[in-house]
VMD Tcl script that builds the backbone (N, CA, C; Angstrom):
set m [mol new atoms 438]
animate dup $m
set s [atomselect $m all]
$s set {name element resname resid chain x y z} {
  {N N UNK 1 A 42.425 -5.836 178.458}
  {CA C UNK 1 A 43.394 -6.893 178.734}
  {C C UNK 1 A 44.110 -6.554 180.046}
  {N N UNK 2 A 43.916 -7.354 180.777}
  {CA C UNK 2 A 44.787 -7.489 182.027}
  {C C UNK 2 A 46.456 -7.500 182.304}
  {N N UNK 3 A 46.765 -6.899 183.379}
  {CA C UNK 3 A 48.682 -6.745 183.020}
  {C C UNK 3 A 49.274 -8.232 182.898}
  {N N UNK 4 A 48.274 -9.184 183.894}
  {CA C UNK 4 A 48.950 -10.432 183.639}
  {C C UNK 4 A 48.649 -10.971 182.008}
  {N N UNK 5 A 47.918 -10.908 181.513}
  {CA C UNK 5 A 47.486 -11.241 180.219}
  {C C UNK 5 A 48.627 -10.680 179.032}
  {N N UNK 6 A 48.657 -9.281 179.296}
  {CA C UNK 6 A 49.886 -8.443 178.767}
  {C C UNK 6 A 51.275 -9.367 178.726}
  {N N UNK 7 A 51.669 -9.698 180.038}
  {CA C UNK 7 A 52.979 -9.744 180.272}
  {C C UNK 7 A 53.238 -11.410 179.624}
  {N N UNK 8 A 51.804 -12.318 179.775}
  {CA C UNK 8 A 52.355 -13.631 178.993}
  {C C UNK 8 A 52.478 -13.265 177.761}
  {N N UNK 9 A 51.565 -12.640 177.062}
  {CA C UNK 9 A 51.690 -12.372 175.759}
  {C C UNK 9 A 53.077 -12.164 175.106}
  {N N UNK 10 A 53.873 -10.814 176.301}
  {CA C UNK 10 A 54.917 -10.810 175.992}
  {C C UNK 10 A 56.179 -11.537 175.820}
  {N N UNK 11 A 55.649 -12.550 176.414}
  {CA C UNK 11 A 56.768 -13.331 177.058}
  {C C UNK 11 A 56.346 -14.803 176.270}
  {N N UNK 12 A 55.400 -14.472 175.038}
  {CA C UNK 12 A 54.772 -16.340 174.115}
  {C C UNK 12 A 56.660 -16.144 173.489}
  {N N UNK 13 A 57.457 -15.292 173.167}
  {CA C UNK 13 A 58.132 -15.315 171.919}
  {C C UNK 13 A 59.593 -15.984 172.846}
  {N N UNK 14 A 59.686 -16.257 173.938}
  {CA C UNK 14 A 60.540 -16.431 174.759}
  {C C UNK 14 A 60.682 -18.028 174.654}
  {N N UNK 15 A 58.871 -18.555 175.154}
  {CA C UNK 15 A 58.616 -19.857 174.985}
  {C C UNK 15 A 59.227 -20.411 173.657}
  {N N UNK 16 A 58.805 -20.137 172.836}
  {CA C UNK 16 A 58.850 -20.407 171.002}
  {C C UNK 16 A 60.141 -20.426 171.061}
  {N N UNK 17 A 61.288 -19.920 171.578}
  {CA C UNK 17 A 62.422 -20.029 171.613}
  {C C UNK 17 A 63.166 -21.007 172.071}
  {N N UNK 18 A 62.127 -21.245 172.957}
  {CA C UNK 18 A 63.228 -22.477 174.112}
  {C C UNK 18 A 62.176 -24.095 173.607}
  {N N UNK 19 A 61.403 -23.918 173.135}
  {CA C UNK 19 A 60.466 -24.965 172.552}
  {C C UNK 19 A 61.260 -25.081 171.051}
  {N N UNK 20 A 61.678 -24.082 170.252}
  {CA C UNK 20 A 61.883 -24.420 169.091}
  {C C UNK 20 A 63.769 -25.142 169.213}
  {N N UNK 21 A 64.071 -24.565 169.945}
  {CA C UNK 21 A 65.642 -25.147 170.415}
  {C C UNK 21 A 65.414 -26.637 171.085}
  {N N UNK 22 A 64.337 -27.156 171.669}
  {CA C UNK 22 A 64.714 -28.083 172.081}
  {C C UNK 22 A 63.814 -28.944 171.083}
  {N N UNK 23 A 62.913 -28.245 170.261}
  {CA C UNK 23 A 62.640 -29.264 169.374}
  {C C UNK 23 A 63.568 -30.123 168.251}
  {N N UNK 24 A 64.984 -29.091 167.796}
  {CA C UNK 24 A 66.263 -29.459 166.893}
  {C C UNK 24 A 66.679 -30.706 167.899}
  {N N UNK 25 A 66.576 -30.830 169.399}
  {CA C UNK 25 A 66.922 -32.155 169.495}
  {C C UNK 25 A 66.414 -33.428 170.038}
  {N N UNK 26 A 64.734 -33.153 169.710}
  {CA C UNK 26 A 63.748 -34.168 170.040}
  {C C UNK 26 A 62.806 -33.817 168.719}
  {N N UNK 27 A 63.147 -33.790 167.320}
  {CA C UNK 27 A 62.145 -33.764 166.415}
  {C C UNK 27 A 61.086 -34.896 166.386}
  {N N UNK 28 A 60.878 -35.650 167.113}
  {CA C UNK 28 A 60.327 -36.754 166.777}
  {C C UNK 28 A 58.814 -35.800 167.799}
  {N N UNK 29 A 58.527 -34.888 168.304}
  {CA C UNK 29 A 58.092 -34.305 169.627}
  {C C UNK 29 A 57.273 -33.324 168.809}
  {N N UNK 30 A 55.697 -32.524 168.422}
  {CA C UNK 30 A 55.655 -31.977 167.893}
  {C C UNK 30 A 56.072 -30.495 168.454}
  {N N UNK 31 A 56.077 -29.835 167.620}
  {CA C UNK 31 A 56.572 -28.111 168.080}
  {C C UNK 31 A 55.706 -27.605 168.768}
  {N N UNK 32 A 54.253 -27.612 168.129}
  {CA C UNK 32 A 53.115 -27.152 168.709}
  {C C UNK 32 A 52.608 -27.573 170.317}
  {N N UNK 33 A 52.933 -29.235 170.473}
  {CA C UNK 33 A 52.589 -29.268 171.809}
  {C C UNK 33 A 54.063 -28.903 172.576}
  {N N UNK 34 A 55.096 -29.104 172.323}
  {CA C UNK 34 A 56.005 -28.506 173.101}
  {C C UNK 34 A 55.772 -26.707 173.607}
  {N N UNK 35 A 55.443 -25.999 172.576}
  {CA C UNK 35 A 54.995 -24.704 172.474}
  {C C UNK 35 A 53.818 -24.163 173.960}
  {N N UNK 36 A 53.018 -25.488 173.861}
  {CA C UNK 36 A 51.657 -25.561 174.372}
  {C C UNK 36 A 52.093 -25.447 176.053}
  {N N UNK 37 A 53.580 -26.744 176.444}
  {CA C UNK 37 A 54.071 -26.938 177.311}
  {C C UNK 37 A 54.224 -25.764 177.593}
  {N N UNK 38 A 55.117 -25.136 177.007}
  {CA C UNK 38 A 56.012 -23.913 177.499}
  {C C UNK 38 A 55.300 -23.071 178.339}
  {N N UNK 39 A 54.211 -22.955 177.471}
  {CA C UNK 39 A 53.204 -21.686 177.897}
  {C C UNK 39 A 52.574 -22.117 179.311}
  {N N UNK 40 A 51.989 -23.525 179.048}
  {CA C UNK 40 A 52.133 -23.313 180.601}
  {C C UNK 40 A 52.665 -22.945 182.017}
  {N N UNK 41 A 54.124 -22.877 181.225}
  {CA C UNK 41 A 55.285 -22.758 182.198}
  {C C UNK 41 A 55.394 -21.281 182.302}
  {N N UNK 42 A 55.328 -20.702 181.211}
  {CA C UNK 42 A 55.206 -19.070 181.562}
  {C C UNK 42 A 53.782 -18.763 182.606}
  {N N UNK 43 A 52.900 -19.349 182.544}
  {CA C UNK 43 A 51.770 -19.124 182.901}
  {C C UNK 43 A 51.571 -19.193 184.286}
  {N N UNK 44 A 52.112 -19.986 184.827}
  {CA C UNK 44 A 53.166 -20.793 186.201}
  {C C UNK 44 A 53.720 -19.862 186.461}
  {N N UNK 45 A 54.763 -19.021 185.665}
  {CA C UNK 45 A 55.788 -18.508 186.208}
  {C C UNK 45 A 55.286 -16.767 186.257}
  {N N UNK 46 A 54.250 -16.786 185.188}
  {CA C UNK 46 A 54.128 -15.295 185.853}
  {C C UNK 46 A 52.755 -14.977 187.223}
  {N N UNK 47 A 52.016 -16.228 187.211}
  {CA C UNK 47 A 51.381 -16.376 188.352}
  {C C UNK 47 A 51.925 -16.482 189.992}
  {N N UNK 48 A 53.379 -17.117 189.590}
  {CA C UNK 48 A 54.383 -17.184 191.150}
  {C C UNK 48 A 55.156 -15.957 191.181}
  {N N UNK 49 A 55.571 -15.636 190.237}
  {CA C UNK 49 A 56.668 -14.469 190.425}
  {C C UNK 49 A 56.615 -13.183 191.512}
  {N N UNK 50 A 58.100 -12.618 191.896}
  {CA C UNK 50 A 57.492 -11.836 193.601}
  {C C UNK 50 A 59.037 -11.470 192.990}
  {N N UNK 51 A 58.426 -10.144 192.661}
  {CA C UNK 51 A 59.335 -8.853 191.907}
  {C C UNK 51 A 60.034 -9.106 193.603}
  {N N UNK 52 A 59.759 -9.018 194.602}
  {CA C UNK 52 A 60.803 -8.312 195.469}
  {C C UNK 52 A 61.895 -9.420 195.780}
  {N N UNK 53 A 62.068 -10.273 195.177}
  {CA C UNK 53 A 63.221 -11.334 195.283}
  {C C UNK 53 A 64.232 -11.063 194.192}
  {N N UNK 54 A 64.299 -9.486 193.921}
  {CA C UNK 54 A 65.738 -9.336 192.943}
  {C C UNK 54 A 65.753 -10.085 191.601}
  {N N UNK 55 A 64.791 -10.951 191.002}
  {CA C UNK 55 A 65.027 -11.480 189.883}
  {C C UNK 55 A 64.089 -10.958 188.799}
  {N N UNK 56 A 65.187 -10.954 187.696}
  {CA C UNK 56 A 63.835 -10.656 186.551}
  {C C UNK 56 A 63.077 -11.601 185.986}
  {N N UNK 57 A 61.813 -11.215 185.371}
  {CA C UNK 57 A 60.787 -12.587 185.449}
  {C C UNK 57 A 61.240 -13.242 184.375}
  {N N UNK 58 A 62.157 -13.024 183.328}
  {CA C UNK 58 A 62.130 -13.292 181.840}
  {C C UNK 58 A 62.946 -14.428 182.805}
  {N N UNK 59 A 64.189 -14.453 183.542}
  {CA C UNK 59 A 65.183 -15.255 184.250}
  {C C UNK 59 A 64.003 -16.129 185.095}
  {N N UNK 60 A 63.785 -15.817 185.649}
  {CA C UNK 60 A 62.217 -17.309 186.208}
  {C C UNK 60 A 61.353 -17.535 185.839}
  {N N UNK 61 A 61.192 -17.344 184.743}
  {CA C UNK 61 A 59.921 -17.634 183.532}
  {C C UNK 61 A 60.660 -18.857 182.656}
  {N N UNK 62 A 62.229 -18.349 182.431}
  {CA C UNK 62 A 62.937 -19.430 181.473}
  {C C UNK 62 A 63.013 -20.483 182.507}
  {N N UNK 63 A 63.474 -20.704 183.665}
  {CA C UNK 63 A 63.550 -21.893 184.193}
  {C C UNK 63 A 62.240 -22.864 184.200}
  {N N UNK 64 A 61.338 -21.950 184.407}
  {CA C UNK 64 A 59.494 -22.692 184.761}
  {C C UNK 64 A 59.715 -22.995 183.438}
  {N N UNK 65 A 59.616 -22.678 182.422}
  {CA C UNK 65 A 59.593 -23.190 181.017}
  {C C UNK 65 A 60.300 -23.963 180.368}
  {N N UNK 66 A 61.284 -24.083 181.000}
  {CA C UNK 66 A 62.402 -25.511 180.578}
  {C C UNK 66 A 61.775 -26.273 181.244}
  {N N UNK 67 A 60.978 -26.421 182.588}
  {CA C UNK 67 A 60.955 -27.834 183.412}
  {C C UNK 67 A 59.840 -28.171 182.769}
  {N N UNK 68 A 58.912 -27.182 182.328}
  {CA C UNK 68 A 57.504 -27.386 181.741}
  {C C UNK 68 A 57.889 -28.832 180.339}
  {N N UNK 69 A 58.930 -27.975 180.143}
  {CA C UNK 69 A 59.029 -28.486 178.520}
  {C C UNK 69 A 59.794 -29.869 178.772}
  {N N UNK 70 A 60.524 -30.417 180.190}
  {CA C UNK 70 A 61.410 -31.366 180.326}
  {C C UNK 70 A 59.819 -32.004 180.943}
  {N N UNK 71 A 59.225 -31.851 181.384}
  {CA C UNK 71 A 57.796 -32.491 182.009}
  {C C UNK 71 A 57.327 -33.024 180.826}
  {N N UNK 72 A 57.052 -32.494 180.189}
  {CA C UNK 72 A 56.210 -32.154 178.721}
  {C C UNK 72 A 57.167 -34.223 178.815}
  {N N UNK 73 A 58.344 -33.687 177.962}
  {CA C UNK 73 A 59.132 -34.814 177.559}
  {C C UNK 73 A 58.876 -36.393 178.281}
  {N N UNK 74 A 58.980 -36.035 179.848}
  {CA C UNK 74 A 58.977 -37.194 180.440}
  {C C UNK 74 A 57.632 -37.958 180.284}
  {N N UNK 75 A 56.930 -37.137 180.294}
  {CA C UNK 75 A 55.664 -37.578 180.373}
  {C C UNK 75 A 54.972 -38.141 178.562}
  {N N UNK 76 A 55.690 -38.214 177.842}
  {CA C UNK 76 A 55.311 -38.589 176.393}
  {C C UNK 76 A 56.346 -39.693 176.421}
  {N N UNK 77 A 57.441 -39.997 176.634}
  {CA C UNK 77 A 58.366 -40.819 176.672}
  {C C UNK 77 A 57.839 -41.964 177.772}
  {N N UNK 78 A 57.685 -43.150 176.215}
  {CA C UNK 78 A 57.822 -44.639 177.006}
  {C C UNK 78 A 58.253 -45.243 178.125}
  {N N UNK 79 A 59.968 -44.680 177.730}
  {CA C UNK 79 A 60.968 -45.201 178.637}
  {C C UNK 79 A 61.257 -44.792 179.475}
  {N N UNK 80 A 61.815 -45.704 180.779}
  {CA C UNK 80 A 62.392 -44.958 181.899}
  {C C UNK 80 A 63.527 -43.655 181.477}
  {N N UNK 81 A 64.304 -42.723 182.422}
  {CA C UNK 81 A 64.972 -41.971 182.237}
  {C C UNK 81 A 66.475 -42.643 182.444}
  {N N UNK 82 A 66.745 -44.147 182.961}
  {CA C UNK 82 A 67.821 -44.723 182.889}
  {C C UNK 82 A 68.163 -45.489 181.474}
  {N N UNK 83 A 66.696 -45.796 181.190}
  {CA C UNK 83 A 66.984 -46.545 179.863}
  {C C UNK 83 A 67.386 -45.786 178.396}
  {N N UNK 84 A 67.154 -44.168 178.795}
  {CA C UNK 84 A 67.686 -43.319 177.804}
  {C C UNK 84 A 68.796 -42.986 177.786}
  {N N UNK 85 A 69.586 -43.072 179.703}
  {CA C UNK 85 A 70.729 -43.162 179.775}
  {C C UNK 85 A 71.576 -44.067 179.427}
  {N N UNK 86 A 70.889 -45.157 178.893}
  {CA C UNK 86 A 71.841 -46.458 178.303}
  {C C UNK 86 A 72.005 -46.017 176.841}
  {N N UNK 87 A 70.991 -45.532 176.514}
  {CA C UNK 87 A 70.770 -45.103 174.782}
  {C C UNK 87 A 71.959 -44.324 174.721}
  {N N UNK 88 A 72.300 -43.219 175.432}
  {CA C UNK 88 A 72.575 -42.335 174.619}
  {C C UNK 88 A 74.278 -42.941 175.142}
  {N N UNK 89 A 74.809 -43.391 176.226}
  {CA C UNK 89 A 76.305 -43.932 176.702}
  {C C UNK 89 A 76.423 -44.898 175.948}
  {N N UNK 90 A 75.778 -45.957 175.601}
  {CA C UNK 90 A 75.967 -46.845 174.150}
  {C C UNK 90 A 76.240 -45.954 172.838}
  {N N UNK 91 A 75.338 -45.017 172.092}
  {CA C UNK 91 A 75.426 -44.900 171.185}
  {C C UNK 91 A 76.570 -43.769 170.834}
  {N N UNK 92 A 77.126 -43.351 172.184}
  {CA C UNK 92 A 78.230 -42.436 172.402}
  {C C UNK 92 A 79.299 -43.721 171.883}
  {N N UNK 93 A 79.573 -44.602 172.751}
  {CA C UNK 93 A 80.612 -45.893 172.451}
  {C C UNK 93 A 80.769 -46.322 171.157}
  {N N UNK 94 A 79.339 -46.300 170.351}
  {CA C UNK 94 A 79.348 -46.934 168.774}
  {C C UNK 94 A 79.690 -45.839 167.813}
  {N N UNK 95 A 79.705 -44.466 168.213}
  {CA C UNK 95 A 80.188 -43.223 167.326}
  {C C UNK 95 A 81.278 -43.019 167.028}
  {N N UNK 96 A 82.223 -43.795 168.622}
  {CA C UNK 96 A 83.543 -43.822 168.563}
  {C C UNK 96 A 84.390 -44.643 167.687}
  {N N UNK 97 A 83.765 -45.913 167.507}
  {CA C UNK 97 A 83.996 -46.815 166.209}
  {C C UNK 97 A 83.398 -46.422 165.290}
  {N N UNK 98 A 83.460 -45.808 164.552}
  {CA C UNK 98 A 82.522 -45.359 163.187}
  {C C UNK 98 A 83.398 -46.179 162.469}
  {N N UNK 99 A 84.787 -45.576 162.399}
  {CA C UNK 99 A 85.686 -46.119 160.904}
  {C C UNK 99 A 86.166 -47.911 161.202}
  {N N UNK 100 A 85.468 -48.133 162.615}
  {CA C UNK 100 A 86.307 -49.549 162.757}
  {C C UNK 100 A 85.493 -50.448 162.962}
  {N N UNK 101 A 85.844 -51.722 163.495}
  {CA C UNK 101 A 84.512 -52.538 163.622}
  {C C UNK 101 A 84.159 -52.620 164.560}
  {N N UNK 102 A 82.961 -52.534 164.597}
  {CA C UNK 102 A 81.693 -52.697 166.417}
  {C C UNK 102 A 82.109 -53.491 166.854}
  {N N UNK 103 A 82.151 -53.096 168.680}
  {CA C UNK 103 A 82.289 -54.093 169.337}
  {C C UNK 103 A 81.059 -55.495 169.464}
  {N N UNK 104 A 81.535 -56.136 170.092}
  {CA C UNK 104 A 80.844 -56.932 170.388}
  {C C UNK 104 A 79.606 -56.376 171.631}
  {N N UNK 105 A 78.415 -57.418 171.418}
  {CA C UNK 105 A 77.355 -57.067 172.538}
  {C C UNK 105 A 78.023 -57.117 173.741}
  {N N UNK 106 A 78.862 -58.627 173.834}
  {CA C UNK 106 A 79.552 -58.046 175.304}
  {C C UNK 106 A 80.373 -57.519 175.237}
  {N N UNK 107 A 80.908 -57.288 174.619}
  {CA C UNK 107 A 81.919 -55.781 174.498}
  {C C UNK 107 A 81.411 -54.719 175.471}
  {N N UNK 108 A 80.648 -54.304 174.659}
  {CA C UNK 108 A 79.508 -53.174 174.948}
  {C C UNK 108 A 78.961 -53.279 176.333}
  {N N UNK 109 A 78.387 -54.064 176.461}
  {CA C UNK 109 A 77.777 -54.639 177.732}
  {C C UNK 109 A 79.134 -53.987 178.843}
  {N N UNK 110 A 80.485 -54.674 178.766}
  {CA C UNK 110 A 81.559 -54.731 179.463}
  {C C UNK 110 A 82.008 -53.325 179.983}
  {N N UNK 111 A 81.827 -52.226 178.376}
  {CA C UNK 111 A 82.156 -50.704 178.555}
  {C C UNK 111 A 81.333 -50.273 179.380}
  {N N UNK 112 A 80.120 -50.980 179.225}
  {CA C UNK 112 A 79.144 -49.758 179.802}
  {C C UNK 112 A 79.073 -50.143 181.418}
  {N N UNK 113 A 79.858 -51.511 181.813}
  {CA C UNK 113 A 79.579 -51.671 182.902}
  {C C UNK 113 A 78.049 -52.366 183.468}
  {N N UNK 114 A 77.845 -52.820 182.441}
  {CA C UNK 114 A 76.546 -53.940 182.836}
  {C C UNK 114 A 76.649 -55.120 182.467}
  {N N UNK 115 A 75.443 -56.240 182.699}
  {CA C UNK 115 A 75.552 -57.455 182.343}
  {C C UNK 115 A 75.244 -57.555 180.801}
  {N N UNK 116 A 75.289 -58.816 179.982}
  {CA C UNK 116 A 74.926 -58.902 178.846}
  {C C UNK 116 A 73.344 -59.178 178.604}
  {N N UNK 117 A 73.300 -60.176 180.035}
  {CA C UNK 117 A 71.717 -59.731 179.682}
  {C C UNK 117 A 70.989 -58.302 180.614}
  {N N UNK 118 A 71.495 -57.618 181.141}
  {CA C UNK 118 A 70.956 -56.274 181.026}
  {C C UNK 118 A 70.942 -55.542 179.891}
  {N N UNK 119 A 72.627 -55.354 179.354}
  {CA C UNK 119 A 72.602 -54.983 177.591}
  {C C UNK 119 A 71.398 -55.369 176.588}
  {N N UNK 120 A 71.282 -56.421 176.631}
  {CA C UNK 120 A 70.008 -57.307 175.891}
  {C C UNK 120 A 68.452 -56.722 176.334}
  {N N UNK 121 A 68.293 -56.628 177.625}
  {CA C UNK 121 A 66.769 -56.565 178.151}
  {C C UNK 121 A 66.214 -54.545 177.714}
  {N N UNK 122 A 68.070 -54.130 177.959}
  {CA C UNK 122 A 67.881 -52.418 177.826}
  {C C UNK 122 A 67.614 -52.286 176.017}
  {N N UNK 123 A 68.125 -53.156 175.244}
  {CA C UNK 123 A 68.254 -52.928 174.246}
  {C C UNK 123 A 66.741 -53.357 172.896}
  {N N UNK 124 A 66.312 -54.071 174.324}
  {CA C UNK 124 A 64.887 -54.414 173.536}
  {C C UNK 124 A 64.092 -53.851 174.095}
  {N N UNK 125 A 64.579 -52.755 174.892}
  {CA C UNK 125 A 62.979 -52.134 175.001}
  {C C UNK 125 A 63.388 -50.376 174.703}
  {N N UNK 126 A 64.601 -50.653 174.086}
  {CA C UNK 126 A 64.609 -49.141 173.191}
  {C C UNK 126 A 63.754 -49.705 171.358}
  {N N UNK 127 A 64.504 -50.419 171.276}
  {CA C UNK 127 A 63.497 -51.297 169.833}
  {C C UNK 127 A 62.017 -51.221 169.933}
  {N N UNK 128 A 61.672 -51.866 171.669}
  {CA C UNK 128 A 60.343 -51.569 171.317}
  {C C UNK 128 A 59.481 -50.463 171.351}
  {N N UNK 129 A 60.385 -49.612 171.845}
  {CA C UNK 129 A 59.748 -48.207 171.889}
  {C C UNK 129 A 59.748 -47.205 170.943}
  {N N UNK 130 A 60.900 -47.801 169.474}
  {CA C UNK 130 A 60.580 -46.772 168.439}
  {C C UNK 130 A 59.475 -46.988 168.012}
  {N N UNK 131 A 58.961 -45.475 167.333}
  {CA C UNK 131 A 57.473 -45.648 166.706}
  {C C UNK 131 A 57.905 -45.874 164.679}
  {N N UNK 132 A 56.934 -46.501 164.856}
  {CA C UNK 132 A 56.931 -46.975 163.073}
  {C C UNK 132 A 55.775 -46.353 162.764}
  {N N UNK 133 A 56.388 -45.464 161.307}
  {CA C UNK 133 A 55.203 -44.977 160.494}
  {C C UNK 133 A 54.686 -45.617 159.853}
  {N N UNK 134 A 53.349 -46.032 159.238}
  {CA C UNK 134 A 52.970 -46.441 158.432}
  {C C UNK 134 A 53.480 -46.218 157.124}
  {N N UNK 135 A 54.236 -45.315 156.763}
  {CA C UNK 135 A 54.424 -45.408 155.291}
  {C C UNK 135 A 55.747 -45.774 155.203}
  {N N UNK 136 A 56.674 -46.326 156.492}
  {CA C UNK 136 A 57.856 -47.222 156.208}
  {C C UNK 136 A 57.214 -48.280 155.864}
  {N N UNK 137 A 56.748 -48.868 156.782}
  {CA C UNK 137 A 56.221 -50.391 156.597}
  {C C UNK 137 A 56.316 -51.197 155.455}
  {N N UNK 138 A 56.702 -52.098 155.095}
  {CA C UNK 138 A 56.248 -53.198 153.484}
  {C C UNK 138 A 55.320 -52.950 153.334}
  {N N UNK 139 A 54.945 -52.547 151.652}
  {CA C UNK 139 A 53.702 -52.791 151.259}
  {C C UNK 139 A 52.678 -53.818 151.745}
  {N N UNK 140 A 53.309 -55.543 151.852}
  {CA C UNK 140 A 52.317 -56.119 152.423}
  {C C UNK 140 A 51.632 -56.200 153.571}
  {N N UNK 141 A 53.172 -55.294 154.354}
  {CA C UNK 141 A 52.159 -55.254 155.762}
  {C C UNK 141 A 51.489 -54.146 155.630}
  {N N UNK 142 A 51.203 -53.051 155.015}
  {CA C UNK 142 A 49.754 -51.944 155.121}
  {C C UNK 142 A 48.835 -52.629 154.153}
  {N N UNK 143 A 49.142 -53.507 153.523}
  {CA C UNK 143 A 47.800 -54.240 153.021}
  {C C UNK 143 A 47.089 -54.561 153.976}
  {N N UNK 144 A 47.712 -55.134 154.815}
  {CA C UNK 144 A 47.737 -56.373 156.416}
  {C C UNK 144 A 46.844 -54.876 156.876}
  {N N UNK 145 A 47.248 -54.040 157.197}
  {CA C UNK 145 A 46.609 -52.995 157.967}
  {C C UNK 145 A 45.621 -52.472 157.987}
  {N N UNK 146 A 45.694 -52.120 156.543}
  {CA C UNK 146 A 44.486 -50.825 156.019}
  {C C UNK 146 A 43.199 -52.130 155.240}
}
mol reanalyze $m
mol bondsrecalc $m
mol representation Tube
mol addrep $m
């Protein structure tokens, strides 16, 4: 076994770390290909690495392996990266009313600083981008299916 071979090896339990942390907040993402990501990113990172720039590789191995794993993400994700930014500044706004009553669409629209039909156009294409399992579905529609 080769030192480079050695040193990813050493460094799979690093990946698994930063793959299994960011899987708690993209479960919908499997572990295994996030895992898969990572490694590329170590793989990347111990192929570039240049000991004489003062850094340790575990410290530029984790960065290559976060972007691996934020690549990983972008690239499986439907949606633009603005339209997730609407997701998540909306659903920040509706957390804040929990105990009271929702605003209105233009409400919402108004907080967030957009139009109502932007609110509307952003809001149907987060809908259309959740995935449905088959075993939510009505019975009649997996009749319809299967």
């Amino acid at each position: 076994m080769t030192h480079r071979d050695q040193t990813i090896l050493d460094h799979l339990p690093q990946v698994e770390l930063l793959a299994r942390r960011l899987h708690r907040r993209c479960p919908q993402v499997e572990l295994d290909d996030l895992i898969s990501a990572g490694a590329i990113g170590l793989i990347k990172a111990v192929d570039r690495f240049d000991p004489s720039r003062n850094l340790k590789l575990k410290t530029f191995a984790e960065h290559r392996i976060q972007g691996a794993l934020l690549d990983y993400l972008r690239l499986v994700d439907p949606l633009p990266r603005s339209t997730r930014q609407f997701q998540k500044r909306r659903d920040a706004i509706l957390a804040s009313y929990a105990e009271q009553d929702h605003p209105t669409q233009r409400q919402l629209a108004e907080m967030l600083g957009i139009s109502e039909l932007k609110f509307i156009q952003m809001s149907r294409a987060l809908r259309a981008a959740e995935i449905l399992h088959f075993e939510d579905l009505p019975d009649y529609l997996r009749r319809r299916v299967a």
